[in-house]
C-alpha positions in Angstrom: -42.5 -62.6 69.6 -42.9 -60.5 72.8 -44.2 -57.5 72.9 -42.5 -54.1 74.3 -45.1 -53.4 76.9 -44.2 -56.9 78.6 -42.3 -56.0 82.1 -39.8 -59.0 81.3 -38.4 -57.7 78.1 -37.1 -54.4 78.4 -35.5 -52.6 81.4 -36.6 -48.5 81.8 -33.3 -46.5 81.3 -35.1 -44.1 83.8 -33.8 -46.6 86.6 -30.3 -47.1 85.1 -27.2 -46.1 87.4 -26.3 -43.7 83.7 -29.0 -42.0 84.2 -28.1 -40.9 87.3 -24.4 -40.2 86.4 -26.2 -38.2 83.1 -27.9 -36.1 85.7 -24.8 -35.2 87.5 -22.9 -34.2 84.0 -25.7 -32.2 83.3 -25.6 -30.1 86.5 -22.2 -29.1 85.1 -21.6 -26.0 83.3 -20.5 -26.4 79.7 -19.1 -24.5 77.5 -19.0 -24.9 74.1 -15.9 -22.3 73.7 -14.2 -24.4 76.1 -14.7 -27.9 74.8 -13.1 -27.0 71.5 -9.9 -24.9 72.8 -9.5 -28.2 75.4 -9.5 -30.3 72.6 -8.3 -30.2 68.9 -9.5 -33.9 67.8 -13.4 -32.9 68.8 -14.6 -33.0 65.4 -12.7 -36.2 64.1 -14.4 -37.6 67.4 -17.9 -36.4 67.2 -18.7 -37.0 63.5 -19.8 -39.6 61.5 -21.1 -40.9 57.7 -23.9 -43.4 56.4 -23.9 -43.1 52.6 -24.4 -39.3 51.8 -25.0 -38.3 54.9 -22.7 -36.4 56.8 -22.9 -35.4 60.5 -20.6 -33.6 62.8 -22.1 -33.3 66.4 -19.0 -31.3 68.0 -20.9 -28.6 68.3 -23.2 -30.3 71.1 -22.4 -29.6 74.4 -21.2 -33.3 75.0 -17.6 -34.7 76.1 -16.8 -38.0 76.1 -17.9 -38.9 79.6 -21.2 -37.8 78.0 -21.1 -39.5 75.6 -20.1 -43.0 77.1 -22.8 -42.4 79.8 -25.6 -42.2 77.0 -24.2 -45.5 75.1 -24.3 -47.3 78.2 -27.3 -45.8 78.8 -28.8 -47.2 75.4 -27.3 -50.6 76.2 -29.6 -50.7 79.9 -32.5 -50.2 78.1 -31.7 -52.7 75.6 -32.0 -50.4 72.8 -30.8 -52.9 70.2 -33.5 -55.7 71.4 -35.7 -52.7 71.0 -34.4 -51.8 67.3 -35.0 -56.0 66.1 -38.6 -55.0 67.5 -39.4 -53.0 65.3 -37.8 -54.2 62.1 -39.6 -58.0 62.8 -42.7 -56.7 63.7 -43.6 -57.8 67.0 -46.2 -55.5 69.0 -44.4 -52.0 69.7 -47.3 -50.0 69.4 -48.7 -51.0 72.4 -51.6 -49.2 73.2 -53.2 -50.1 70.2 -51.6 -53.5 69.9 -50.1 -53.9 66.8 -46.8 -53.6 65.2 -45.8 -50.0 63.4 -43.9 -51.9 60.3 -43.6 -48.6 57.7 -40.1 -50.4 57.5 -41.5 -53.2 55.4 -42.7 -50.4 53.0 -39.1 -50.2 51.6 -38.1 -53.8 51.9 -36.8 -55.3 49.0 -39.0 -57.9 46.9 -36.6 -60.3 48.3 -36.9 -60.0 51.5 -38.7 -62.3 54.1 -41.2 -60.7 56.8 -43.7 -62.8 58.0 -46.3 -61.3 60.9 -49.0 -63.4 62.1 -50.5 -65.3 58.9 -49.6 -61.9 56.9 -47.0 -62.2 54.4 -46.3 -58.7 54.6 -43.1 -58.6 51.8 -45.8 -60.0 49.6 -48.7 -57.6 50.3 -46.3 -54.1 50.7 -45.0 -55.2 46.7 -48.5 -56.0 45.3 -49.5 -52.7 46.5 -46.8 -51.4 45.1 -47.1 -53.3 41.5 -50.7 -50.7 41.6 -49.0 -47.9 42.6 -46.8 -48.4 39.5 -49.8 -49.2 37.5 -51.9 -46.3 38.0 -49.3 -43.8 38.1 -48.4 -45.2 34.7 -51.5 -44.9 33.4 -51.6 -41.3 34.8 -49.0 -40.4 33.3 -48.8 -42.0 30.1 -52.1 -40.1 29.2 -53.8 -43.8 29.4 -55.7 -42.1 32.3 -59.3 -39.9 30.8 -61.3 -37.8 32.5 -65.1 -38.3 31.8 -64.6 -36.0 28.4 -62.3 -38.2 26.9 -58.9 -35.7 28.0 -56.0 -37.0 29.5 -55.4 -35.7 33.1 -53.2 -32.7 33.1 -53.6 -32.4 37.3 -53.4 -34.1 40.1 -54.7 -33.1 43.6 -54.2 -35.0 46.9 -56.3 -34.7 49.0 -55.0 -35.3 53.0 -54.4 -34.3 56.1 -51.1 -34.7 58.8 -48.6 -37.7 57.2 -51.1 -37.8 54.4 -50.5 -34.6 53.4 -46.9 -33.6 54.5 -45.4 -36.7 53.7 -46.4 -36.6 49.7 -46.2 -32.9 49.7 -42.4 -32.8 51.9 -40.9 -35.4 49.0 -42.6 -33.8 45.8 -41.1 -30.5 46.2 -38.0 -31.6 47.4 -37.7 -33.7 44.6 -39.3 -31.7 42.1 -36.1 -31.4 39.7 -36.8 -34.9 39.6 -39.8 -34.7 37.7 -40.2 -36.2 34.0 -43.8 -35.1 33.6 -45.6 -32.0 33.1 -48.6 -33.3 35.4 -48.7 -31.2 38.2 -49.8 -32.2 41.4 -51.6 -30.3 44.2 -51.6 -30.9 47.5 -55.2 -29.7 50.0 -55.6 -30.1 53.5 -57.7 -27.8 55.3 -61.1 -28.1 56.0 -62.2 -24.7 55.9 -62.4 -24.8 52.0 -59.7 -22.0 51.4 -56.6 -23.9 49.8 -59.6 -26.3 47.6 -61.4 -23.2 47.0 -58.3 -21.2 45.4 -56.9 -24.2 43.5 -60.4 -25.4 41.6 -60.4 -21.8 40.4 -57.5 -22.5 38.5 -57.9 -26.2 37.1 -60.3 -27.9 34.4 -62.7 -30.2 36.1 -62.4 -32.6 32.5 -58.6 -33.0 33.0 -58.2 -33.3 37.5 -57.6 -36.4 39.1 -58.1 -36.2 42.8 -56.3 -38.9 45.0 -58.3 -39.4 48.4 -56.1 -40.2 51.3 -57.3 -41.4 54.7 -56.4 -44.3 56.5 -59.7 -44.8 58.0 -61.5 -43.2 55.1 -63.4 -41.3 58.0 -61.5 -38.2 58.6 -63.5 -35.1 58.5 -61.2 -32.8 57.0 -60.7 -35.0 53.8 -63.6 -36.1 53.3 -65.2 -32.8 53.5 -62.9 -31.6 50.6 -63.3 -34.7 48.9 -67.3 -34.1 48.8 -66.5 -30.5 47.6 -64.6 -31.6 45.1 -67.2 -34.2 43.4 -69.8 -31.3 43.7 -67.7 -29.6 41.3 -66.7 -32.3 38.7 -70.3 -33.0 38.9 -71.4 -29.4 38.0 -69.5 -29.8 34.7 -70.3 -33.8 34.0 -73.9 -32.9 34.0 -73.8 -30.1 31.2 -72.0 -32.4 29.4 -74.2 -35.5 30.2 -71.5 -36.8 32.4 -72.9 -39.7 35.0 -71.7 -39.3 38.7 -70.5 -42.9 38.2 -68.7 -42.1 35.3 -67.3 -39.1 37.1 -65.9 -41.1 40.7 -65.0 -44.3 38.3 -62.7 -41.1 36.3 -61.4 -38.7 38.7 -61.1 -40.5 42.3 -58.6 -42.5 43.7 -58.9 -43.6 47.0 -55.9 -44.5 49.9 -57.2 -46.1 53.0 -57.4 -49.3 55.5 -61.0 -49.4 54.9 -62.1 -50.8 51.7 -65.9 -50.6 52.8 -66.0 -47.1 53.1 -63.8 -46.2 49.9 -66.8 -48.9 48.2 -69.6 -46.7 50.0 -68.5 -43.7 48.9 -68.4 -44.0 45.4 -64.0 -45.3 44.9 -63.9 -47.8 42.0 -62.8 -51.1 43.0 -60.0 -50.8 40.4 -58.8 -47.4 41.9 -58.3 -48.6 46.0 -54.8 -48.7 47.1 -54.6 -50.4 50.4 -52.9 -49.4 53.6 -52.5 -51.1 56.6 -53.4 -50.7 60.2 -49.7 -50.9 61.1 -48.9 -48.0 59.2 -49.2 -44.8 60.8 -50.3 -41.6 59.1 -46.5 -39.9 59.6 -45.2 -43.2 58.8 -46.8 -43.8 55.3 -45.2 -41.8 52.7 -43.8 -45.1 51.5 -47.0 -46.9 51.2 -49.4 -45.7 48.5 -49.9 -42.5 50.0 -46.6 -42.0 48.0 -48.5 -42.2 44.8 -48.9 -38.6 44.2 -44.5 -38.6 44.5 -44.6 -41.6 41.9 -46.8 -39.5 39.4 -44.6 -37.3 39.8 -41.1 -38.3 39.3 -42.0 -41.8 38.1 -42.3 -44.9 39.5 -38.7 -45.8 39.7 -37.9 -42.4 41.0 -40.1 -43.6 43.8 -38.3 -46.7 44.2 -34.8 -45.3 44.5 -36.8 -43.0 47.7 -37.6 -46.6 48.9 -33.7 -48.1 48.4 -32.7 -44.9 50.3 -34.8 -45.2 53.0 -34.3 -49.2 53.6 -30.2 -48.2 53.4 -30.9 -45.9 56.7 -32.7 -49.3 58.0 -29.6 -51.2 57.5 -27.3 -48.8 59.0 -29.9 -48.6 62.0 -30.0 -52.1 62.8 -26.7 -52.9 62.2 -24.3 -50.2 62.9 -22.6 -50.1 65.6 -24.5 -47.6 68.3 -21.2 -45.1 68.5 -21.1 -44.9 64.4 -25.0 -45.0 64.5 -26.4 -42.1 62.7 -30.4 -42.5 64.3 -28.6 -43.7 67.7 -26.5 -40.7 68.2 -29.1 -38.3 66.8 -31.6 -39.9 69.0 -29.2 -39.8 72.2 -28.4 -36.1 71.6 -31.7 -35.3 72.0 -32.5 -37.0 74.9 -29.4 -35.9 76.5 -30.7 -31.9 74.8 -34.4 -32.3 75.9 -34.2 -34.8 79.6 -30.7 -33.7 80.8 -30.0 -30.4 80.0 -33.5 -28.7 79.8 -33.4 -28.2 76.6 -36.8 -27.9 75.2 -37.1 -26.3 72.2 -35.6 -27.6 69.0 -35.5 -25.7 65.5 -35.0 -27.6 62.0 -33.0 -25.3 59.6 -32.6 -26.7 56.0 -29.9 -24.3 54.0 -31.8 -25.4 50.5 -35.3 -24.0 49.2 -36.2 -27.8 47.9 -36.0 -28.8 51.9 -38.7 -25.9 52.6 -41.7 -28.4 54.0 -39.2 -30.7 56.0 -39.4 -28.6 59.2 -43.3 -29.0 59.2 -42.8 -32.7 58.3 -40.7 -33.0 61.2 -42.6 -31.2 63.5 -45.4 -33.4 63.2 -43.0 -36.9 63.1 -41.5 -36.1 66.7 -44.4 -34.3 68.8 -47.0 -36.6 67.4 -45.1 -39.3 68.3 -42.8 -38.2 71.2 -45.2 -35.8 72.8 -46.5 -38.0 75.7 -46.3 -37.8 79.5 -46.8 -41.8 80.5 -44.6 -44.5 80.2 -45.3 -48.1 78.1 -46.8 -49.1 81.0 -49.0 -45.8 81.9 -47.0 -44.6 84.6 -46.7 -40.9 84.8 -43.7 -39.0 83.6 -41.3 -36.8 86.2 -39.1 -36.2 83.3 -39.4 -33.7 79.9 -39.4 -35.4 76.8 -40.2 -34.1 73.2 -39.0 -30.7 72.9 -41.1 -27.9 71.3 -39.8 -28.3 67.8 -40.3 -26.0 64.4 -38.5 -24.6 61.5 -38.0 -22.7 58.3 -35.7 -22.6 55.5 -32.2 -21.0 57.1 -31.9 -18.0 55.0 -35.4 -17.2 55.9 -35.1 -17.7 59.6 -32.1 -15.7 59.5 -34.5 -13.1 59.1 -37.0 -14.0 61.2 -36.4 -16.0 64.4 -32.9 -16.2 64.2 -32.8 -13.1 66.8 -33.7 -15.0 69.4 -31.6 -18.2 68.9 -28.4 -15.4 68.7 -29.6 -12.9 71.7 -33.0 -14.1 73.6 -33.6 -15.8 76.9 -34.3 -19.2 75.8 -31.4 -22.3 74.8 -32.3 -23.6 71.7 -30.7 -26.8 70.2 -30.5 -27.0 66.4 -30.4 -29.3 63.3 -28.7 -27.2 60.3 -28.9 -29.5 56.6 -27.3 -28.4 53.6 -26.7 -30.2 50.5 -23.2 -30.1 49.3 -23.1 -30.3 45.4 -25.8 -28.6 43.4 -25.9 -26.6 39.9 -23.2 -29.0 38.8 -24.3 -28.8 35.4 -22.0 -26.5 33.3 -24.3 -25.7 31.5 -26.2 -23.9 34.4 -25.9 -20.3 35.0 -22.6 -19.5 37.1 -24.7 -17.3 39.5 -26.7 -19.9 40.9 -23.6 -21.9 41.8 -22.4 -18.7 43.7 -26.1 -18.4 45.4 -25.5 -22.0 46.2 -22.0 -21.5 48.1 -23.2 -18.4 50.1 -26.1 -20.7 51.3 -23.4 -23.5 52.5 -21.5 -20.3 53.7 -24.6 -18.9 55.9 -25.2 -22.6 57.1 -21.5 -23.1 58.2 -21.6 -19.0 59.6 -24.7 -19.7 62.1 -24.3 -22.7 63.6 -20.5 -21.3 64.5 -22.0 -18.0 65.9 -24.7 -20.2 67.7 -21.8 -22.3 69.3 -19.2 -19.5 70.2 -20.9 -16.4 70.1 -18.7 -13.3 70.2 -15.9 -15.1 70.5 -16.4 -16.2 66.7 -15.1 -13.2 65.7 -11.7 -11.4 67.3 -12.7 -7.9 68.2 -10.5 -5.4 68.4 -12.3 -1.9 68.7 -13.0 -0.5 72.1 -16.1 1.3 71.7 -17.9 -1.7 69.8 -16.7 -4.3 72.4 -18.0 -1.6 74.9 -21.5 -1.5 72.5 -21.5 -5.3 72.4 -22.2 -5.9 75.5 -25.3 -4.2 75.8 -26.8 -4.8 72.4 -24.4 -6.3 70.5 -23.2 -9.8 72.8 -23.8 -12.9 71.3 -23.7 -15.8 74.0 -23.0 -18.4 72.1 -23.1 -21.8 73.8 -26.6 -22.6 71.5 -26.1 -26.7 70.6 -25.8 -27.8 67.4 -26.0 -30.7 64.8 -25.1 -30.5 61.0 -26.1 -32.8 58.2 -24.3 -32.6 55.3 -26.0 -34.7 52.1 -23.4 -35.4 49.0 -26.8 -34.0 46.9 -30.3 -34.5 47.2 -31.7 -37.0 45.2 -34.9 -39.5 45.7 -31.7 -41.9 47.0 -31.0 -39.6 49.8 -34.3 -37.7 50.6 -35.4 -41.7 51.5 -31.9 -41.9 53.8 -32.6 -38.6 55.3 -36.5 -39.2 56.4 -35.9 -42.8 57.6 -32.8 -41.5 59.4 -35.0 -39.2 61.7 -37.8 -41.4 61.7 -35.4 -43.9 63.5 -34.4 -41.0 65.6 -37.6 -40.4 67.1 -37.7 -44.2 67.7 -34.5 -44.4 69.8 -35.9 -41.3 72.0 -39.1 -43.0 73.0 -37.0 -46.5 73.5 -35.1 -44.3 76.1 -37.9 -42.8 77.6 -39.5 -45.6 77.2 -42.9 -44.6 75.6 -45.1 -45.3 73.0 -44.2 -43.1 69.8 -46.7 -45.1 67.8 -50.3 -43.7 68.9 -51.4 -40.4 69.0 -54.6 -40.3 71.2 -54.1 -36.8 72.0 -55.3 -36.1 68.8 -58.7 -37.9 69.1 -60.4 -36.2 72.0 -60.4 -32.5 70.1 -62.0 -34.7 67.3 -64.8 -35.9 68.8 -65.5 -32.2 71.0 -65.7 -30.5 67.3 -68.7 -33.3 66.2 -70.3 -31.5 69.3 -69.8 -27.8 69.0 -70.4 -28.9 65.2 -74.1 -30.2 66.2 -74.7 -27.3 68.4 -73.8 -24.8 66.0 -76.4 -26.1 64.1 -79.5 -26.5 66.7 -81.3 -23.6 67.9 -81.5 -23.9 71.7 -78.7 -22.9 74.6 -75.3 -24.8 74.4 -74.4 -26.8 77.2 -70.3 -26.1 77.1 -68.4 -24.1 79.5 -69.5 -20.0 79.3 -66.6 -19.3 77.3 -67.7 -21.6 74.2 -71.7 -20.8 75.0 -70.7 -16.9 74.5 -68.6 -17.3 71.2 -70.7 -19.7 69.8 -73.7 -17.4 70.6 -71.6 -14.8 69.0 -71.1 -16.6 66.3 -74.7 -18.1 65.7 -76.1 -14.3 65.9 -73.2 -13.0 62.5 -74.4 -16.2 60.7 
């Protein structure tokens, strides 16, 4: 199958005739006030459904022109060949040439997916078959620590999609949970979150779950070695062996089975990944093991069936009903078109509260790039600054801004719709629960209209609002609506904007797949690291000679 990086298989939308006419519509003014008093079918129009989700995009500052121009403008860069791409497995990362197939992860058992000499439906479910087996065994109290005790905690141990992903879907799906295992999440190197959480757990009864892809990543492996030190400190007082302790309390995640071997992981206790699955990617592999001790192993599953229903939907809706097409679009049209370049996730629903960081790093990891497929340069924005917080909390934080500053803003505002449906539940938090929905509905108006939300009538405050008091409005908008948040529709809702970020780079036609920008601050830490530890002058720039002179002379 060809690749996407070949010059004969996809066309750049940058030299379509819509982007041109996209341009021009942009140049426009637009007004959000406007668009709805021209038209009273906007909303019928501009929304759309894929199983429990719900999304209404009226509030965007779009028309039908606009829209038409960025569905033909999807169709010159051959966005569907693009989409089959992807879900076959032919080469789309390209810069590291291979395919990116975390698709596969939630395929069915029955499904065919064939890549090279890989039988990859094969290999994603016999990884899966040991997910289900050791989080069985985990939970089941099967599992014993080197004292004989059955594990009463688990701690992953990650960084980036290793971390966020398993940490994103375990609180959000924490009503889910049938266990009372509780599992941690660390990822910073500096020692503080490990630090704070050993304090608090029973070295006989932790399991700690080791998740790298390359099994080389400093920050893991640093708390990983911490973490053995102190399992060891107890093992030895009680005789313990430090194989009996890493064949007890380690798991290990990775592509590379050598290293998880060479540092001490049990045979029995690797879980393979793949070099086609990237670290944002991979909740769905057997980084998700930490979700399946969780809330079970068929918990998990449904998380999978959700997310393989949003791959359905992608690849074969039709691109104007096409919940990742349209999101996708919208951004472009946001970020490229209309300037647009800061985006804020705002989930109206506590469980949602690591989404926004999950998201952050899903789009700028992977959209954040400045050449083309083909290593031209860029002479258009693409990934917008994005960041979030839970809405009632940003109400009360940056909120402000989106209502009054300088700056245009687009938004994603999620709310679930039923919750607390239990009778039995205490009527208050069903009335917490509407005034959330309320609030979400309530901002995302203000944000579209501004003052005009609200008829005033009284003189002296419409002479008071506008100084201080004038909202602008005109802030774009999306809302996501899901029927209720269950393992089914978390899995909908992640694949949905993974797919997103997919149809963005498609149309700017980048790589969304690599992430080399990370790698060069990597490999400049090993050297301040070895510097900082030599006596002798450091060769750096005078800025990082002084501080790390400065710092050399507290230590």
């Amino acid at each position: 199958m060809n690749d996407i990086k070949d010059n004969n298989c996809y066309s750049s939308a940058r030299h379509s005739k819509y982007w041109q006419q996209l341009q021009q519509l942009a140049a426009q003014p637009w007004s959000l006030d406007k668009l709805f008093t021209q038209d009273t079918e906007r909303t019928s129009r501009f929304s759309t459904q894929a199983g429990a989700l719900y999304m209404d995009y009226s509030k965007q500052c779009i028309d039908d022109t606009v829209l038409s121009a960025l569905l033909r403008l999807a169709n010159s860069c051959e966005l569907s060949g693009r989409i089959k791409s992807l879900l076959q497995g032919a080469m789309v990362n390209t810069s590291e040439e291979r395919a990116a197939l975390h698709t596969a992860l939630r395929l069915p058992a029955t499904a065919k997916l064939q890549v090279g000499t890989q039988d990859v439906v094969a290999d994603v479910h016999h990884s899966l078959a040991q997910v289900a087996r050791l989080s069985e065994r985990v939970r089941n109290g099967t599992w014993r620590g080197f004292s004989g005790k059955a594990i009463t905690d688990v701690v992953n141990i990650g960084v980036g999609g290793s971390d966020l992903g398993p940490l994103m879907a375990t609180t959000a799906l924490d009503e889910w949970a049938d266990t009372n295992i509780e599992v941690h999440f660390v990822s910073n190197m500096d020692g503080t979150q490990l630090d704070n959480l050993l304090k608090h757990l029973n070295p006989e009864t932790t399991l700690f779950i080791i998740s790298s892809k390359s099994f080389g990543t400093v920050d893991t492996l640093s708390n990983a070695k911490t973490a053995l030190s102190w399992l060891l400190a107890t093992a030895k007082l009680r005789a313990g062996t430090e194989d009996s302790v890493l064949r007890r309390h380690f798991i290990g995640i990775s592509a590379n089975g050598e290293k998880m071997s060479a540092w001490g992981i049990h045979p029995e206790h690797q879980l393979q990944l793949w070099q086609w699955v990237g670290g944002r990617f991979s909740l769905w592999s057997a980084i998700g093991l930490a979700i399946a001790i969780r809330i079970g192993i068929d918990g998990f599953k449904a998380l999978l069936a959700g997310a393989h229903s949003m791959d359905e939907h992608f690849a074969q809706a039709d691109f104007a009903e096409n919940l990742p097409v349209l999101l996708g679009l919208l951004a472009v049209w946001n970020s490229t078109f209309l300037q647009v370049n800061a985006h804020t996730v705002l989930p109206y629903d506590g469980r949602l509260e690591y989404l926004p960081s999950y998201l952050t790093q899903l789009e700028m990891e992977s959209n954040g790039k400045s050449v083309t497929l083909h290593g031209d340069r860029l002479d258009y924005d693409t990934c917008p600054i994005l960041w979030g917080e839970i809405g009632s909390n940003a109400q009360h934080a940056f909120y402000q801004l989106l209502h009054q500053g300088t700056q245009q803003v687009s938004c994603d505002f999620i709310a679930c719709v039923r919750r607390y449906s239990d009778t039995a539940t205490n009527a208050s938090l069903q009335q917490q629960h509407e005034l959330s929905l309320a609030n979400c509905l309530a901002q995302s108006r203000v944000l579209a209209f501004g003052n005009a939300a609200i008829a005033e009538t009284d003189s002296q405050i419409a002479c008071d609002a506008d100084k201080y008091k004038y909202y602008r409005g005109n802030q774009p908008s999306t809302t996501l609506l899901i029927d209720e948040l269950t393992p089914h529709s978390l899995g909908a809702l992640i694949a949905l904007y993974e797919h997103k970020v997919y149809v963005m780079a498609s149309i700017w036609d980048i790589n969304p797949f690599d992430q080399w920008g990370v790698e060069m601050g990597k490999k400049m830490a090993e050297s301040v690291h070895e510097a900082m530890q030599q006596e002798g002058k450091a060769q750096f720039d005078t800025s990082t000679n002084q501080l790390l002179k400065h710092i050399k002379k507290l230590s």
